[in-house]
C-alpha positions in Angstrom: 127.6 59.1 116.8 130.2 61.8 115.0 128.2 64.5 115.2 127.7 63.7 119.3 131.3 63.2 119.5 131.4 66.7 117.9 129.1 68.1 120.4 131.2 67.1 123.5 134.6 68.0 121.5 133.2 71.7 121.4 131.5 72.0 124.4 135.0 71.1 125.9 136.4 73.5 124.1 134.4 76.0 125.3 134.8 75.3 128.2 138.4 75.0 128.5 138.6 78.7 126.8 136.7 80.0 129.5 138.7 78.6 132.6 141.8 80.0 130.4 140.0 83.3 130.9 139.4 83.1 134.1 142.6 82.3 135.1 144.2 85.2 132.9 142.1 87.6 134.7 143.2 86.0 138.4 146.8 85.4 137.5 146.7 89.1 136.6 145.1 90.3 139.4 147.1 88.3 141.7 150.3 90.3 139.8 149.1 93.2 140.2 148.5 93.0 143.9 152.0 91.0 144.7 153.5 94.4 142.8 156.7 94.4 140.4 159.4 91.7 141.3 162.7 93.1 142.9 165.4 93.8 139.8 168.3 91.5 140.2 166.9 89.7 142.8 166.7 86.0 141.4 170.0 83.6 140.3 167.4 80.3 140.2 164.7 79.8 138.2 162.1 77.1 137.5 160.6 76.8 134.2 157.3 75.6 134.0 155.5 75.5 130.3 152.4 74.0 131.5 149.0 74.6 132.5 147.3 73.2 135.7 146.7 70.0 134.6 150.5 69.0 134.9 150.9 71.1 138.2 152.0 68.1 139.8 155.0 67.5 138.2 156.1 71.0 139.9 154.2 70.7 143.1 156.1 67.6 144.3 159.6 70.3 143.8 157.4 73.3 146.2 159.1 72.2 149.9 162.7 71.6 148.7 162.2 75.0 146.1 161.0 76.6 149.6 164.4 75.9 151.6 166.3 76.4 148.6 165.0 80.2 148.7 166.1 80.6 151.9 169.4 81.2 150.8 169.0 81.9 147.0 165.2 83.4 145.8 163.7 81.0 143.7 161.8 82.3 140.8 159.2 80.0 138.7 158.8 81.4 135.1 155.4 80.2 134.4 154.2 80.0 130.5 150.3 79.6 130.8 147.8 81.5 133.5 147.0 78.6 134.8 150.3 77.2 135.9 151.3 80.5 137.3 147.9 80.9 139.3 148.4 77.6 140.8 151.8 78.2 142.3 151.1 81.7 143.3 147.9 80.3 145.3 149.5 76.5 146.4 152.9 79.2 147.8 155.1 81.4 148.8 157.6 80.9 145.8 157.9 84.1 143.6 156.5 83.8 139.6 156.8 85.2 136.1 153.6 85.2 134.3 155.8 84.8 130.8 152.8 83.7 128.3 155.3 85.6 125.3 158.8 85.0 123.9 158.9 88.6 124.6 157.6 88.3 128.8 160.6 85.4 128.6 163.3 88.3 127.2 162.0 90.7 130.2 162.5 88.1 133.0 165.9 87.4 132.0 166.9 91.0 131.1 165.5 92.2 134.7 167.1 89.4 136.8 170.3 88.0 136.8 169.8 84.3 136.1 172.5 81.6 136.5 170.5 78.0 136.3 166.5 77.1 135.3 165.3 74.4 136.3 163.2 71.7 134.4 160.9 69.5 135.9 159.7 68.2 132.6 160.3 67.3 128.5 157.7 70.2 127.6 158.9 70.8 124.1 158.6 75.0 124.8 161.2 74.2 127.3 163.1 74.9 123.6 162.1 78.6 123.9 163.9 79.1 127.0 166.9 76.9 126.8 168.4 79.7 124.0 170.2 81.2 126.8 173.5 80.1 126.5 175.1 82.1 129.6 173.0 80.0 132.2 173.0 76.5 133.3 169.8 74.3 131.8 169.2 72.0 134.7 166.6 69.0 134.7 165.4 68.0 138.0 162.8 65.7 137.0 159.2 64.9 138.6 160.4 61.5 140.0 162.6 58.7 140.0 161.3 55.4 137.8 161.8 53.3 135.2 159.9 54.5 132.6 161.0 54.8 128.8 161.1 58.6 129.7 164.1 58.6 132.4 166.4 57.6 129.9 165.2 59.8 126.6 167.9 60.7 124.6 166.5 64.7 125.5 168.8 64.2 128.8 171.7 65.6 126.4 169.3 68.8 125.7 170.8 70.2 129.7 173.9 71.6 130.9 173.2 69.0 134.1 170.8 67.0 135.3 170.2 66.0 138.8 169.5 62.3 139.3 168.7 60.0 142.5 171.0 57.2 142.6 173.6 54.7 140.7 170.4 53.2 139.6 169.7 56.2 137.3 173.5 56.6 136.5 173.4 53.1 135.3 169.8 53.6 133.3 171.8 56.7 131.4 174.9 54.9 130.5 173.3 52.1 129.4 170.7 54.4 127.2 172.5 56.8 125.5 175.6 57.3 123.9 178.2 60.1 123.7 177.5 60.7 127.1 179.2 62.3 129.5 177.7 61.1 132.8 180.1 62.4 135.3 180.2 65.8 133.7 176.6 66.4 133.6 174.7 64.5 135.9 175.0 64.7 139.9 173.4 62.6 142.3 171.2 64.1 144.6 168.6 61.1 146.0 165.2 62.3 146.1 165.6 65.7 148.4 161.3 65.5 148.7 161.4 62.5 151.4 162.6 65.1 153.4 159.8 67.1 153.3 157.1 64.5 153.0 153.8 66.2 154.5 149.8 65.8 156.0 148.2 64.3 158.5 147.0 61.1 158.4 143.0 61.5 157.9 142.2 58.1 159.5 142.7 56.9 163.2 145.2 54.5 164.4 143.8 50.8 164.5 144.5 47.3 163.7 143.6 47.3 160.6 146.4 46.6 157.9 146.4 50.6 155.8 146.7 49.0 152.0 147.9 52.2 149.4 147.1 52.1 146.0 148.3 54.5 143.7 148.2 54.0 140.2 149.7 56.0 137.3 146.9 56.7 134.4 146.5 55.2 130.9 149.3 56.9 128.8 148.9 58.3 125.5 150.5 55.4 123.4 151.1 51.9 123.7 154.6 51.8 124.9 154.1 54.4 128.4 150.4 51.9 129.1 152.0 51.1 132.7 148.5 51.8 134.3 146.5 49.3 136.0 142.9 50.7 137.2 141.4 48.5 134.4 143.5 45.5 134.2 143.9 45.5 138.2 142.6 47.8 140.1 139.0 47.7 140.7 139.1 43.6 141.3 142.2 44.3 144.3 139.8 47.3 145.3 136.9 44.8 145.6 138.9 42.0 147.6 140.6 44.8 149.9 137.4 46.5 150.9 135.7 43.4 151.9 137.7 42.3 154.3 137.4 43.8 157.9 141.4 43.3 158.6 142.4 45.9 155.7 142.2 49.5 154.7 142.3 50.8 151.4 144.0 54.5 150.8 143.2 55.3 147.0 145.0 57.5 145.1 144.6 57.5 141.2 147.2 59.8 138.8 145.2 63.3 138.1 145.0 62.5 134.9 143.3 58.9 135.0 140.8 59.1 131.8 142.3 61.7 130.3 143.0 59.4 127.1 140.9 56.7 127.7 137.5 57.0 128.9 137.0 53.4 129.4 140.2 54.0 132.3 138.0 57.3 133.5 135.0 54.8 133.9 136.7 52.2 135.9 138.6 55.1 138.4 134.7 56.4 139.1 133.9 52.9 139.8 136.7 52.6 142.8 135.8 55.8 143.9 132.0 55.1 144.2 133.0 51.6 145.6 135.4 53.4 148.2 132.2 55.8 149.1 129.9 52.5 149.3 132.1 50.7 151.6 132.4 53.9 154.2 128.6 55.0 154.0 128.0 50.4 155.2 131.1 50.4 157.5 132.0 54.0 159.1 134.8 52.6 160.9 136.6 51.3 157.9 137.8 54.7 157.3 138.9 54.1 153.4 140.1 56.8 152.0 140.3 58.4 148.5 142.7 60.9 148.3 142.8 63.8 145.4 144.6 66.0 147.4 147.8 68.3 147.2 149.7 67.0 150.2 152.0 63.7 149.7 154.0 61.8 152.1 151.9 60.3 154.5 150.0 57.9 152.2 153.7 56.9 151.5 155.0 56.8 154.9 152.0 55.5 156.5 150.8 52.7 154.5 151.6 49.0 155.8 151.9 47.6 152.1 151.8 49.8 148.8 150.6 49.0 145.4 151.5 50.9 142.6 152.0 50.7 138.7 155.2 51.4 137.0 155.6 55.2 137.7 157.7 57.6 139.9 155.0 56.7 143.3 157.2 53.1 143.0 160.4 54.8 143.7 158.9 57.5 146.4 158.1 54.0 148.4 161.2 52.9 147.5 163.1 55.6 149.1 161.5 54.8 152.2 161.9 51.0 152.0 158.5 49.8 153.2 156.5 46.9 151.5 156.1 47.6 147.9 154.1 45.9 144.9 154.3 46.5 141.7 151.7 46.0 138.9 152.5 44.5 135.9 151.2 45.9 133.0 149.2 43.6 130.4 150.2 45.7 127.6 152.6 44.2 125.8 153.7 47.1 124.1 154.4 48.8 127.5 158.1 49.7 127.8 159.9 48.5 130.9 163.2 48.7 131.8 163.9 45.3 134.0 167.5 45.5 134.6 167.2 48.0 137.8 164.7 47.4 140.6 162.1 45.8 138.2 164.1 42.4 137.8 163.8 41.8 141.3 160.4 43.9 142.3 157.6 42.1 143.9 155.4 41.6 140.6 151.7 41.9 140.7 149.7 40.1 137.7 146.4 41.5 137.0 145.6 37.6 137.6 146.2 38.0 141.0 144.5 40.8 141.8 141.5 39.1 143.5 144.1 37.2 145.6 145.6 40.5 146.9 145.2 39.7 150.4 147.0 36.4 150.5 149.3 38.3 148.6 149.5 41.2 151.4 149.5 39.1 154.3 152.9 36.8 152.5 155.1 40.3 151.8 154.5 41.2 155.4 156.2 38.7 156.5 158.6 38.0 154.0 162.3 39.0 155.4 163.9 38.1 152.1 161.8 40.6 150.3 162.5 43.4 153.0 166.3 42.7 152.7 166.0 43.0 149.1 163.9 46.1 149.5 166.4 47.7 151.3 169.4 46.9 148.9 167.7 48.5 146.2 166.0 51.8 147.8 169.9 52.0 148.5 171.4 51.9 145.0 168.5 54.2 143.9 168.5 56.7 146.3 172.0 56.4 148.4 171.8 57.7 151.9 168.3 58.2 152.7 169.0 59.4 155.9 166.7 62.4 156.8 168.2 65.9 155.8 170.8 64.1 153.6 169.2 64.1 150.2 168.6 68.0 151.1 172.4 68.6 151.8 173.2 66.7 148.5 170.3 69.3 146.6 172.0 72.3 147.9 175.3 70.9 147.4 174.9 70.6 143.8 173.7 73.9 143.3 176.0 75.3 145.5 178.5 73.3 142.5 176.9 74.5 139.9 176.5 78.4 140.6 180.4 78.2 141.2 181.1 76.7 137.8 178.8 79.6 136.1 181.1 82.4 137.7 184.4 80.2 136.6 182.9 80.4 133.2 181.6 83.8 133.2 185.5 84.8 134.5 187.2 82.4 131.8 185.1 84.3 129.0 185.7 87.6 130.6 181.9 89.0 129.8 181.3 91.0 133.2 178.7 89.6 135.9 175.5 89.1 133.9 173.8 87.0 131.4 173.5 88.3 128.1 170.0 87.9 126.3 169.8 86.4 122.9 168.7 88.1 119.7 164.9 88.4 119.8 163.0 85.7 118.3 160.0 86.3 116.5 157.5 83.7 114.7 155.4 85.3 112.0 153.9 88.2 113.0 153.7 88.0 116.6 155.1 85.9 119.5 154.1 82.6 121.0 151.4 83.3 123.7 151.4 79.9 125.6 148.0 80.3 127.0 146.9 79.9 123.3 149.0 77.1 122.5 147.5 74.7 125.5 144.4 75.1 123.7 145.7 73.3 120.6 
C-alpha cells in the first residue's frame, strides 16, 4: 500500500514538474512577444505569489482591475509561470513574470509603484511587503465568515479594503490594537458590478436550484465543505424532480486534500451527466468555468457552504441557504449573518425541496435577507461599489504623495537593500513544487 502510495506521490511529481516547464517556456514566450513594459508606466500593482491552481482568488479582481486601468495601468507581479500565464491568457491586464527576489527589485526599480495589491495570505507576500515607500493593500478574494477574514495578518497592510459594517465589526471584535478607521475602508463588493456570461440554459418553468460548495480544507477548523455530508443526497432529491434545475458548481479545488471529497464531487458530476443524457430538457448544468455572475444572479434559490459564494448571493439578496458543517471542529463566526442565515443540516438534505419550495415563499426570510446583504455590503446599487473602489484608491494614492512630501525624498520609491538567501535567490516556480 506505501510503496503504491509512493508510486502516485512521484508520478505526480513528475508531472507537476513538467506543466511547470511548460508553462516557463509559454510565460516566456508570451513576454517576449508582448515586448519590454513601458518605464514608469505603473503606480498599482497586484501581487500574486501563486500558481494556477489559486488563479481564482485573482480572477474574481480581472473586471474591476480592468476599469481601474483605465485611468491608472494596473500591473500584476506574478511569482510562478503559471500564475503569470494565466492572466496574460484570461486578459488584458499588463504582468511581471518576477519568479526571483531579484525580478521583484527590477519591477519596482523600473516603475514607479505607490500601492500592491493583495488578494491573498500567501506567506511570499513577505518578500514583497519590504517596501516601505508604498502602500500594502489587501483586497481580499471574498467577503465571509471564515476564521480567515479576521486573521490577526490584517495588521501585516498599510489598508485593507473591506465590504461592509459587517466586516468592520468581524475586525474589531477579532483583533486588538487595531486601528480600524485608519486602515481599513469600506468599499462593498465592486465585482457585482461586473458580474458576467450568459446563461447556458433556456428560460422555463422550472425552479434553477445553484449549488456551490467550497472544498474540504486542509485542517479541521476551515472543514466548511459539504459535497460529502450534503451534497450528493440534495443533488439526488433535486434532479429527480421535474419542477427543479440543478446548476453545479464545486470549489476548483474539491479533493485536493481529501480524496474521499474528490470521489463524492465525480459522483455529482456523473449524476448531473446521467440526468441530462435521460431528460435533455432538464438542462442541469455543471459549471467549471471562468465566468461568474449569472449562476449568482440567475438562480431562483442558492445553496452554498460557509465560504465567500454565501456573501456574493448575499450582495444580491436573492434566496440563500447555507450548509451547516458536521465538523465540529469547523470555525464559524455566528455573530454576523450566520446567527440568522437560513441553516441547512446535512439531515435535511434529502428534504431539500420542501425546503426550496418554504424559502420561496417566506417574506420574513426575504426581509431579513435584505437587512443583512445591507450591513455587509452597504449600497448595492449598481456602479456604487465601483465608485466606492476608485474612491479609496483615489484616497490612498493622495495620502502616498502627502507622505512622500512630509519626508521630503523626491517623487519615487526607493528600493530596499538586496536580499539574498544562501547562495542564490528564491525562484518561486521552484518553491510551489515543495
Amino acid at each position: 500500500m506505501n510503496l503504491a502510495k509512493d508510486v502516485r506521490r512521484a508520478a505526480n511529481l513528475v508531472r507537476k514538474a513538467l506543466r511547470r516547464r511548460r508553462d516557463r517556456a509559454d510565460t516566456l514566450a508570451l513576454l517576449s512577444e508582448r515586448g519590454e513594459l513601458p518605464s514608469g508606466r505603473f503606480r498599482i500593482a497586484v501581487y500574486f505569489a501563486d500558481d494556477r491552481v489559486n488563479a481564482y482568488q485573482l480572477r474574481q479582481w480581472y473586471a474591476p482591475l480592468a476599469l481601474v486601468s483605465r485611468k491608472w495601468p494596473v500591473l500584476v507581479i506574478a511569482r510562478t509561470a503559471g500564475g503569470a500565464r494565466v492572466v496574460m491568457e484570461e486578459t488584458d491586464l499588463e504582468v511581471a513574470y518576477a519568479p526571483k527576489i531579484v525580478d521583484i527589485e527590477r519591477v519596482v526599480a523600473e516603475q514607479s509603484i505607490q500601492l500592491v495589491f493583495y488578494v491573498n495570505q500567501n506567506t511570499r507576500n513577505f518578500q514583497m511587503m519590504r517596501y516601505g515607500q508604498m502602500w500594502h493593500v489587501f483586497i481580499n478574494h471574498g467577503e465571509s465568515d471564515k476564521m480567515y477574514m479576521s486573521t490577526n495578518q490584517f495588521k501585516t497592510y498599510d489598508y485593507s479594503l473591506i465590504a461592509g459594517e459587517a466586516a468592520r465589526s468581524r475586525l474589531g471584535k477579532a483583533l486588538w490594537n487595531f486601528d480600524l478607521d485608519a486602515k481599513t475602508i469600506q468599499i462593498g463588493r465592486p465585482q457585482t458590478d461586473h458580474f458576467i456570461g450568459a446563461v447556458p440554459y433556456p428560460k422555463d418553468d422550472r425552479i434553477t436550484v445553484l449549488y456551490a460548495p467550497t472544498w474540504e480544507g486542509d485542517r479541521p477548523a476551515a472543514a466548511y465543505g459539504s459535497i460529502v455530508s450534503h451534497g450528493v443526497p440534495l443533488v439526488r432529491a433535486l434532479l429527480a424532480s421535474p419542477r427543479h434545475r440543478v446548476v453545479y458548481r464545486p470549489h476548483p479545488r474539491s479533493g485536493a486534500v481529501d480524496p474521499g471529497y474528490g470521489e463524492a464531487n465525480q459522483q455529482i458530476i456523473r449524476m448531473i451527466a446521467e440526468e441530462n443524457k435521460a431528460t435533455p430538457s432538464a438542462h442541469h448544468f455543471f459549471d467549471n468555468g471562468r465566468e461568474l455572475g449569472w449562476q449568482i444572479l440567475d438562480a431562483d434559490v442558492a445553496i452554498s457552504d460557509v465560504s465567500a459564494m454565501v456573501y456574493d448571493r448575499l450582495a444580491v439578496g436573492r434566496p440563500l441557504f447555507v450548509t451547516r458543517p458536521v465538523s465540529q471542529e469547523a470555525d464559524v463566526d455566528i455573530s454576523g449573518y450566520l446567527s440568522q442565515c437560513e441553516w441547512l443540516e446535512a439531515s435535511e438534505a434529502t428534504d431539500i425541496l420542501c425546503r426550496v419550495d418554504v424559502l420561496l415563499t417566506d417574506e420574513v426570510a426575504q426581509d431579513r435577507l435584505a437587512t443583512w446583504s445591507h450591513h455587509h455590503f452597504g449600497d448595492t446599487t449598481p456602479g456604487a461599489p465601483t465608485a466606492r473602489f476608485h474612491a479609496a484608491i483615489e484616497r490612498m494614492l493622495s495620502d502616498w504623495d502627502e507622505w512622500k512630501l512630509r519626508s521630503g525624498q523626491g517623487v519615487e520609491p526607493a528600493a530596499p537593500t538586496r536580499m539574498s538567501h544562501g547562495s542564490e535567490d528564491f525562484d518561486a516556480d521552484s518553491l510551489s513544487a515543495l
